[in-house]
Each structure stands twice: as C-alpha cells, then as structure tokens.
C-alpha positions as CSV (number, residue, x, y, z in Angstrom):
1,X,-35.0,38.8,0.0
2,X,-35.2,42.1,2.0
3,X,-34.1,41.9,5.3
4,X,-37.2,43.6,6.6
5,X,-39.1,40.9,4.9
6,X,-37.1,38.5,7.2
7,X,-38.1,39.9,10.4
8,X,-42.1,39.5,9.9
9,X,-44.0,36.4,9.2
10,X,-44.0,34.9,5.7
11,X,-47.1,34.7,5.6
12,X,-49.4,37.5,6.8
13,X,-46.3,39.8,7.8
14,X,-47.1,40.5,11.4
15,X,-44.1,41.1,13.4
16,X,-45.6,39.5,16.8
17,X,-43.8,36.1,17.3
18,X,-43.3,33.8,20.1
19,X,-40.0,31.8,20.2
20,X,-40.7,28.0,20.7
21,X,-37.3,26.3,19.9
22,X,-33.8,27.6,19.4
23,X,-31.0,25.7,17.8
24,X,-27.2,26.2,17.9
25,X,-26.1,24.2,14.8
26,X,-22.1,23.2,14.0
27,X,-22.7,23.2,10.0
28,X,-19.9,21.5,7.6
29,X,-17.4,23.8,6.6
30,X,-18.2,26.9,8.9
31,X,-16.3,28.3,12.3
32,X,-19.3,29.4,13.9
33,X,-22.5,27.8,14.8
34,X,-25.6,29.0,13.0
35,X,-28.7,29.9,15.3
36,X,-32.1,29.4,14.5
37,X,-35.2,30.3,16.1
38,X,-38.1,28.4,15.5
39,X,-41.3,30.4,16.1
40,X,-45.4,30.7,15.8
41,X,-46.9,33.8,14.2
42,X,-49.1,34.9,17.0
43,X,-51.2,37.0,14.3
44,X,-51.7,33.6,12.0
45,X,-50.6,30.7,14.2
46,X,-47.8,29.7,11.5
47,X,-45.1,27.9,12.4
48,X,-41.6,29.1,10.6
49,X,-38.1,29.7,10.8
50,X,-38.1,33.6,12.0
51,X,-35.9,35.2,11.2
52,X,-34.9,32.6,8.2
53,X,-31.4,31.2,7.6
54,X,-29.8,33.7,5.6
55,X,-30.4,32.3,1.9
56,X,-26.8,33.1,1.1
57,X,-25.9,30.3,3.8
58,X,-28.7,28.3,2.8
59,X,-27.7,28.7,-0.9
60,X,-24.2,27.4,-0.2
61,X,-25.9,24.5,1.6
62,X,-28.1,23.3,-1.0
63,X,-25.7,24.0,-3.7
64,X,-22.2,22.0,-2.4
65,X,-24.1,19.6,0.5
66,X,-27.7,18.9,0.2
67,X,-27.7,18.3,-3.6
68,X,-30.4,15.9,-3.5
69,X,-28.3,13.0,-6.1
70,X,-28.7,10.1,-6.4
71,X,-26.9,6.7,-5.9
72,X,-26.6,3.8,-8.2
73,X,-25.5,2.2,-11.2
74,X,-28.5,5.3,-14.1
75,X,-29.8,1.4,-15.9
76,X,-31.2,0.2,-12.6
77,X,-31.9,4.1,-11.9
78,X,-33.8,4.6,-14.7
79,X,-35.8,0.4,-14.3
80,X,-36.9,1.4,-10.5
81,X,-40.3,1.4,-10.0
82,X,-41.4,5.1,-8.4
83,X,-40.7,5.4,-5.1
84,X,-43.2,6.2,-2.6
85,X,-43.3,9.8,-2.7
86,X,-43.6,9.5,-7.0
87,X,-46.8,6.7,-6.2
88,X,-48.4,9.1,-3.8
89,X,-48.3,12.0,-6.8
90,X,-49.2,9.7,-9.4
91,X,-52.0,8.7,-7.6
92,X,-53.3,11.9,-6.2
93,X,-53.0,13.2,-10.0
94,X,-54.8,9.7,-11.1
95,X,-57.7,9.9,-9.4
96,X,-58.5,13.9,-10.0
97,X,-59.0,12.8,-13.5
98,X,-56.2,14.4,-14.9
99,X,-54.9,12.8,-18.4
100,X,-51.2,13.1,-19.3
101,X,-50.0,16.6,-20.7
102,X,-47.1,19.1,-19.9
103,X,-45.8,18.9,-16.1
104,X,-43.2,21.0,-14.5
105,X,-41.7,20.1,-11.2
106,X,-40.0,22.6,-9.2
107,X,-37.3,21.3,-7.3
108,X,-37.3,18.0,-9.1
109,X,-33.4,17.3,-8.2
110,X,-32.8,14.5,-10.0
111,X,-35.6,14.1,-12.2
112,X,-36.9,10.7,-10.7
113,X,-40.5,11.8,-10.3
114,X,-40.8,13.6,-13.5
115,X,-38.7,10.3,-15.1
116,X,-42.0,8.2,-13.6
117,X,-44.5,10.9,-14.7
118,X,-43.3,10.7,-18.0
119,X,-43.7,6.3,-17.8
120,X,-47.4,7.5,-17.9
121,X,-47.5,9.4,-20.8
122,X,-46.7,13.3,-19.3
123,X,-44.3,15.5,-21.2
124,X,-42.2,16.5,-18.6
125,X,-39.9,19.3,-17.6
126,X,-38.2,21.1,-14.4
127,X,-35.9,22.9,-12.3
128,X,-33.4,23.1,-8.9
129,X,-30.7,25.3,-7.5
130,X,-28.8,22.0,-7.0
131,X,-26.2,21.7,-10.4
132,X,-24.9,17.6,-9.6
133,X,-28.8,17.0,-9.4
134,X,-29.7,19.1,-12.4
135,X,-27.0,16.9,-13.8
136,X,-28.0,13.8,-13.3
137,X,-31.8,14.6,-14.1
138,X,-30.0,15.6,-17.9
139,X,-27.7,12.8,-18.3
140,X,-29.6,9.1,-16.3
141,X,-32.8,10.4,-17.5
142,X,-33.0,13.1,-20.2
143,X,-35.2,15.3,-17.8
144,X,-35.4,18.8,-19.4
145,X,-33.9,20.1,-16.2
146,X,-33.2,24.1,-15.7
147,X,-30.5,24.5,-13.2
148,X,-31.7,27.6,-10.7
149,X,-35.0,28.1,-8.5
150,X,-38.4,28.5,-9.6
151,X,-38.4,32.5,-9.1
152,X,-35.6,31.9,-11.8
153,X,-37.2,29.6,-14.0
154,X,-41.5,29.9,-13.8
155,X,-41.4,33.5,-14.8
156,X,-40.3,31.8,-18.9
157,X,-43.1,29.1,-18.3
158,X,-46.5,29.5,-19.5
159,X,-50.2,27.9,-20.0
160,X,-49.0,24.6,-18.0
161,X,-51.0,21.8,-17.4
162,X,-49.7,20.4,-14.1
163,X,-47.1,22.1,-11.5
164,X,-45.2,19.8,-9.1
165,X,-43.8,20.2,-5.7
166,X,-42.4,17.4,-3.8
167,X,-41.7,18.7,-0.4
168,X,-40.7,21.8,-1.5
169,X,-43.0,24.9,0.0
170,X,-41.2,24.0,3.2
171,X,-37.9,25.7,2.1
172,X,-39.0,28.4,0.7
173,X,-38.3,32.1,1.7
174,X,-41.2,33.7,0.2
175,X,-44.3,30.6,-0.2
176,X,-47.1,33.3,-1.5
177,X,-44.3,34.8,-4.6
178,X,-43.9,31.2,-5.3
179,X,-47.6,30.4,-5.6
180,X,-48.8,33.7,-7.5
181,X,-45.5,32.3,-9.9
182,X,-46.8,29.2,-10.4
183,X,-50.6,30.7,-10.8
184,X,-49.3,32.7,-13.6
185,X,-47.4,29.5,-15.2
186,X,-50.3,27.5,-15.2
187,X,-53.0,27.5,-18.3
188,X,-56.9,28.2,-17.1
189,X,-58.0,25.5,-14.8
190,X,-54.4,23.8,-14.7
191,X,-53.4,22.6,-11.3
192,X,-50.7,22.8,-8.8
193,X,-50.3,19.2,-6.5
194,X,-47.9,19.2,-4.0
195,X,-46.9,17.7,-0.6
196,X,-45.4,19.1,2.4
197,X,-44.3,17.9,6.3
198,X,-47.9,18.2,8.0
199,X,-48.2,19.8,11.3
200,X,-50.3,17.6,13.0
201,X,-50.4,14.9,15.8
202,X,-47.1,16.1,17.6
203,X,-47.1,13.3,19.5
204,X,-46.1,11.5,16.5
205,X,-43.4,13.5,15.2
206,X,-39.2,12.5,15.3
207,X,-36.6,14.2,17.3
208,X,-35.0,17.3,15.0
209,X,-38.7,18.0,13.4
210,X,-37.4,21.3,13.5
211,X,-34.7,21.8,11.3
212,X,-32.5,23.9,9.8
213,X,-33.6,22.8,6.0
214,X,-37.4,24.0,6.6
215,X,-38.3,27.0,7.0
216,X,-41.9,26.6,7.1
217,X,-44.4,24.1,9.1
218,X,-47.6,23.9,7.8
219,X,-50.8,23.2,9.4
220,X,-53.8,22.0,6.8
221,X,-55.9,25.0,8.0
222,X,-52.7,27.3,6.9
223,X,-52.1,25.8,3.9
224,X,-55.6,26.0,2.5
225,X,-56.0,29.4,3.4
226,X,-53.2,30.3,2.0
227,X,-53.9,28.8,-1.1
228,X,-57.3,30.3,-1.7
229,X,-55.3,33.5,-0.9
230,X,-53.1,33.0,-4.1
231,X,-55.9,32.5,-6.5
232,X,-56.4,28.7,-5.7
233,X,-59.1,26.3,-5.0
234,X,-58.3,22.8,-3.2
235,X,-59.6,19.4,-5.3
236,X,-58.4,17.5,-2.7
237,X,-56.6,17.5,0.2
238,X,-54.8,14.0,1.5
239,X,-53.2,13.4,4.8
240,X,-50.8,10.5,5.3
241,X,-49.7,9.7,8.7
242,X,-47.6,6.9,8.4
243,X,-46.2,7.2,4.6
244,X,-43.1,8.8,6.2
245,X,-41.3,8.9,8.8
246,X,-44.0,11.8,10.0
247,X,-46.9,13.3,8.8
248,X,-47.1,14.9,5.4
249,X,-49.9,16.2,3.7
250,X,-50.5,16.2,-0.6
251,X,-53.0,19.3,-1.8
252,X,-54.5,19.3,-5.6
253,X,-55.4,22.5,-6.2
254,X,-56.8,24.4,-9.8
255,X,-56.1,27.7,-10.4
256,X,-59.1,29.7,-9.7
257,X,-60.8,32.8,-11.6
258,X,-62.7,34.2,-9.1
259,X,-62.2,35.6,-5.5
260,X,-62.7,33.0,-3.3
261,X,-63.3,34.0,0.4
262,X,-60.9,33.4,3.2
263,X,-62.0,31.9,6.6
264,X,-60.5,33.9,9.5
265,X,-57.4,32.6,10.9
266,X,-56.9,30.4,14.2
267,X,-53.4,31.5,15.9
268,X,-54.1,29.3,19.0
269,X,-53.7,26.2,17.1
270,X,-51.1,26.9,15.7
271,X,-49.3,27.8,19.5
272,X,-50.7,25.0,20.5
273,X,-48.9,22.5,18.6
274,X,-45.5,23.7,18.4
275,X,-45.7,23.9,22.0
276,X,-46.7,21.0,22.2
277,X,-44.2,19.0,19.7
278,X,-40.9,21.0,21.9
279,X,-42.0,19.3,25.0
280,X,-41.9,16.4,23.3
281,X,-38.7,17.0,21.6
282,X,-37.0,17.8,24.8
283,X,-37.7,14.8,25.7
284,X,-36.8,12.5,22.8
285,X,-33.2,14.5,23.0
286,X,-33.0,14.0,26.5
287,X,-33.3,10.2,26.0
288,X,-30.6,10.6,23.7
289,X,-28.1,12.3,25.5
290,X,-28.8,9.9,28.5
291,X,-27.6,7.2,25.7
292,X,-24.9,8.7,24.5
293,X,-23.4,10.5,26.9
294,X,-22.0,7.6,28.6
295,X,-20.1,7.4,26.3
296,X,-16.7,8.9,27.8
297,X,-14.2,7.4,25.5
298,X,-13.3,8.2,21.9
299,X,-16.2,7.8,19.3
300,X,-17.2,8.0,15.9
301,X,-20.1,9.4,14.5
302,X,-21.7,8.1,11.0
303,X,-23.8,10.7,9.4
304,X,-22.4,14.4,8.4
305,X,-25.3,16.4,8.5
306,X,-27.8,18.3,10.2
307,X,-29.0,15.2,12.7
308,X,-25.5,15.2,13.3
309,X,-25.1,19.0,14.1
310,X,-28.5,18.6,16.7
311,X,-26.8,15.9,18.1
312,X,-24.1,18.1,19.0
313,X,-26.2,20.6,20.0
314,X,-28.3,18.3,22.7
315,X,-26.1,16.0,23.9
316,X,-22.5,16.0,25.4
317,X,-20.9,13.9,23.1
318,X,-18.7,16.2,21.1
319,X,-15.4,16.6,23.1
320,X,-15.4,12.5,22.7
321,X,-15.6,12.4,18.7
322,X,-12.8,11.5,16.6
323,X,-14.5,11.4,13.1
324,X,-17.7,11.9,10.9
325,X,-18.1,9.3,8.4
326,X,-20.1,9.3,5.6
327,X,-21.1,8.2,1.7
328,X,-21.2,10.9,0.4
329,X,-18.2,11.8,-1.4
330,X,-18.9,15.3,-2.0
331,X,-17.7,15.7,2.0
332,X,-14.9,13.8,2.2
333,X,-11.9,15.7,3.6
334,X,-14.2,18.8,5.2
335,X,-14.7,19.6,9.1
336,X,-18.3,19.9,10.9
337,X,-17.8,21.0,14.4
338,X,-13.7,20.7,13.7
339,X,-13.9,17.0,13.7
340,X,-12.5,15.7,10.2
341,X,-14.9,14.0,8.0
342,X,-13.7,10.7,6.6
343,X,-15.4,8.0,3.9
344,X,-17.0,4.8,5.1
345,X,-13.4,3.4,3.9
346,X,-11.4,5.2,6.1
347,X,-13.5,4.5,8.7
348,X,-13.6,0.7,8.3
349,X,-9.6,0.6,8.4
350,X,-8.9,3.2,11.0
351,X,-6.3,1.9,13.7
352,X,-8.7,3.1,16.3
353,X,-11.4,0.4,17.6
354,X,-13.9,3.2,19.1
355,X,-17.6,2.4,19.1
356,X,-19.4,4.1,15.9
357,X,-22.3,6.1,16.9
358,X,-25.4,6.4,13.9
359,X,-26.1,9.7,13.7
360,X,-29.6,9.6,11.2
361,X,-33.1,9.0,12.3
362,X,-34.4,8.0,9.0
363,X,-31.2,6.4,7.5
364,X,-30.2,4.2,10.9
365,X,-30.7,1.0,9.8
366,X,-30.0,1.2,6.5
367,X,-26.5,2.6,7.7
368,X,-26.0,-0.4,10.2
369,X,-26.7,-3.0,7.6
370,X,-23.8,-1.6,5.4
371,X,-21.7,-1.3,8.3
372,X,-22.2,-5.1,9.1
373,X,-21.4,-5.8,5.4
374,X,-18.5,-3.6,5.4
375,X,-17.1,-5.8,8.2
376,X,-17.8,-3.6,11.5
377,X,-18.6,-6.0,14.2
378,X,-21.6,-5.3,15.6
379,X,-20.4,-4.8,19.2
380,X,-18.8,-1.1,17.9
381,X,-22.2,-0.2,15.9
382,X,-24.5,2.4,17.9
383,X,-27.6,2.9,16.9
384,X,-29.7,5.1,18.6
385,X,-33.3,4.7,17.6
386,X,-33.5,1.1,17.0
387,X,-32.5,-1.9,18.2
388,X,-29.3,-4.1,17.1
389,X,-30.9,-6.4,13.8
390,X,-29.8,-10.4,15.2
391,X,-26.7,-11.6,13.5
C-alpha cells in the first residue's frame, strides 16, 4: 500500500483527522514498542487506525502469531455443531432466501464456517494469509483453502454466488479495493454477507476496543454508505448487542447494477462516539491498574498477546513480571516486553510461587478453569474481570 495512501482516511481520503487514542504496544518478538493512533475522519466521521500499522509488521503478525488455528482432537473438530459466529451467517443467509450454491470466504482461517456451510448443502471454498490455518482448513476439513489475501486470491474468482467475511473488513488496509474485488467475483445479483465490530453504544464496549488487530471501526451509517458506494445494495442489516463480547453488526448485501445514490455523511457522530468510548476506556484501565498495581512482588502474567501488551501500556505492572504464559505453542521460548514466554507447563512447575495475573478479557475464565485443573490453587489465580468461580 502507498504510503501516501496511509496518511489520509481509508475511506473518503481526507487528510483532516483528530487523534482520540494513542497506544504504546510491547509486541512478541520486537525491541521497540509499536505506536498506534486511533483517530476519527473529521471529513467522514470514520473511526480507523491512521496512519495504519505498517502491513509488513502486521503481515509478520498474522502470519507467525495470530494464525487463527484451531485446538482439538480434527473428529470432534469436524462433529461440532457451528459455533455462534457460523449460526449467525447461516441464519442471516437462511432467511434472505438464498438456496445452497458456490461460497467463498475470505479469511476463513481454518475453514470451520465454510466446513458448516457446506453441512447445508453449499460448495464451498476460501482463502487467508495465515499458512497453519490454511493448513488445517486442507487437512481436518478438506476446505479448498488458498493460502494468501483476498487481493491475492478474488481477482481468479468469478460469477460467485455467495462471498463471506467473518469479521474481516476491520483489518483491512484498503475496505473499498476489497469490496469493488468482491463485486467483480460475484455473478449478477450474488451477494456479499459479512459481520464486523459495530460502533455503537460505547457505554457497552470492553477495555482494549481499540486495538492493534483493527484497523477500522465501523458505524452502520458508514458501512452502508460505503457499501452503496461499491456498487452494493443492503437486504438486511442485523445488529447484535449481546452475541459477543461487544457489539457487532452482519450486512447482506446484492451486488447492484445501477447507481444507487449516497446520503451525505455525518462526521459528528462519528466524533461523538469515539470520544465518548476513550473516556470510558480510561476508565476501565484505570480500574485495572488500581488492581494490579498493588501488586509489588514478582508476578506472572497468562496471556501473550495484545491484552497483554495494553496491559503493559496502562498499568504499572511490568517491572514486577517474571513470565508470560500461554497455550499456544507457536510462542513458546519468544520475549514480549523482554519477559520470557513459557507454556502452561512450565508455568505450573516453576519454583517460584508468585500470584498469576489473567491477562484476556474474553478468555479469563476459560483460562482460570484450566488453571484450577492444572493444579494452581486458587489463591495465586488473578483474574481481573470476574470474580473467583467457588471451589
């Protein structure tokens, strides 16, 4: 992506911005922190990244960290019944009317939504930058899965019935090249359903909402605008407050043959929100940092990732940590913020009896209750969102 293209908005290009949010993030595996400014367009009102991560970093990351596998044994893998995002698509899909034909999912890492489309009768096929995910969308579920992004892979697609995107517009650098792609891909009157983080009701909304991964925040006004813009029009537009762990929205749209026209756009919303949502922010990290830093012993933290690198960006905590545990194997024996990251394993038998800190919003109590079966005694398990489950 050209680096002037990087310095406007995604969207409608202005260059006007105002900063909302900055972040100074401690990333696995690099010296220096990576800085992010978080910012509404004040031409458009949309909230984005601005200037983006450099996709070179952001490559790296998704290629070697954030791969997106899965975990099990691939025979109970491949029995699950879809998970929640997979019901919400085959539902949305369902009730348009549409009857089982070709389907391509871009980013479908690996392959367990297409593996559920094609339960129902779809003939199914995809792609991701991630190659473990790619991987195991070939080998647990015979996914035709092309390893790359869909500026890689659309462009050989043609006269599709049904595009996917399962929160996937939010990490892209370039959301209107991805849309005109998938217009071209799809046959006359096929459709595009997708589902994004909604950015709405900021009052509801986690700590870290703003995060490295996304680059893009979209507001429903935004999003259909912006849709109508690429040659689309909206079937039906669905917004779920509760189905995650924040907002997200789910958009069918059909490719369109006429010009359809565009509503003006409302930048004071946008400003509005985001402003709002930091306040709010600020405070949820501020309660967090009051929790953890009285903490003035040694400590580990569970979680290697991006929670983990805003935790050390909010609070005081990192002088005090030992370790970073976590599952996954793939960052085993790697640094984030210089502190050694170690496997649940090592973690379990290390000589020291520090208190283990949770660092994951979504994944706390999940993480506890393997802890407690792994033996931890609950005195040394920190959670910092929920309350200790009873013994």
């Amino acid at each position: 992506m050209p680096t002037s293209d990087m310095e406007v908005c995604a969207l409608c290009k202005s260059g006007d911005r105002d900063v909302i949010q900055t972040q100074s993030l401690a990333l696995l595996n690099r010296d220096t922190p990576c800085d992010i400014s978080f910012c509404v367009c004040k031409a458009c009102g949309h909230l984005q990244q601005w200037p983006p991560v450099s996709p070179t970093v952001m490559a790296h990351h998704y290629q070697s960290i954030a791969t997106y596998e899965l975990f099990g044994a691939p025979a109970a893998l491949r029995a699950a019944p879809p998970a929640r995002h997979a019901k919400r698509f085959l539902s949305l899909v369902s009730d348009i009317g549409l009857a089982p034909s070709s389907a391509y999912e871009i980013g479908c890492a690996s392959g367990e939504m297409l593996h559920q489309f094609r339960r129902q009768g779809w003939q199914v096929a995809g792609c991701d930058p991630s190659p473990s995910a790619v991987s195991q969308a070939k080998t647990i579920f015979e996914i035709d899965a092309d390893l790359g992004g869909e500026e890689d892979t659309l462009p050989s697609r043609e006269k599709l019935d049904l595009i996917l995107a399962c929160h996937v517009l939010e990490h892209l650098y370039d959301p209107p090249a991805t849309l005109a792609r998938c217009h071209a891909a799809l046959k006359p009157g096929g459709h595009l359903v997708f589902e994004v983080p909604c950015a709405t009701a900021p009052d509801q909304l986690p700590p870290g909402w703003f995060t490295f991964e996304h680059l893009h925040y979209y507001q429903p006004a935004i999003l259909e605008r912006l849709l109508k813009a690429s040659g689309f029009e909206v079937v039906e537009m669905r917004i779920a407050m509760t189905a995650e762990h924040y907002p997200v929205v789910a958009i069918a749209a059909r490719k369109a043959t006429g010009v359809t026209a565009l509503s003006p756009f409302q930048p004071s919303d946008g400003a509005r929100m985001a402003r709002s949502y930091a306040a709010r922010d600020e405070a949820l990290w501020a309660a967090t940092a009051c929790r953890v830093d009285r903490f003035h012993e040694p400590v580990f933290l569970y979680g290697a990732g991006i929670h983990t690198a805003q935790l050390l960006d909010r609070t005081g905590i990192a002088p005090h940590v030992i370790a970073i545990a976590d599952r996954d194997s793939k960052k085993w024996g790697h640094t984030q913020a210089g502190k050694p990251v170690i496997s649940p394993a090592e973690l379990l038998a290390h000589a020291s009896r520090a208190p283990v800190i949770i660092s994951s919003y979504v994944s706390e109590r999940p993480i506890v209750k393997a802890l407690r079966e792994g033996g931890l005694p609950p005195s040394r398990i920190v959670p910092l969102y929920s309350d200790m489950p009873a013994c």
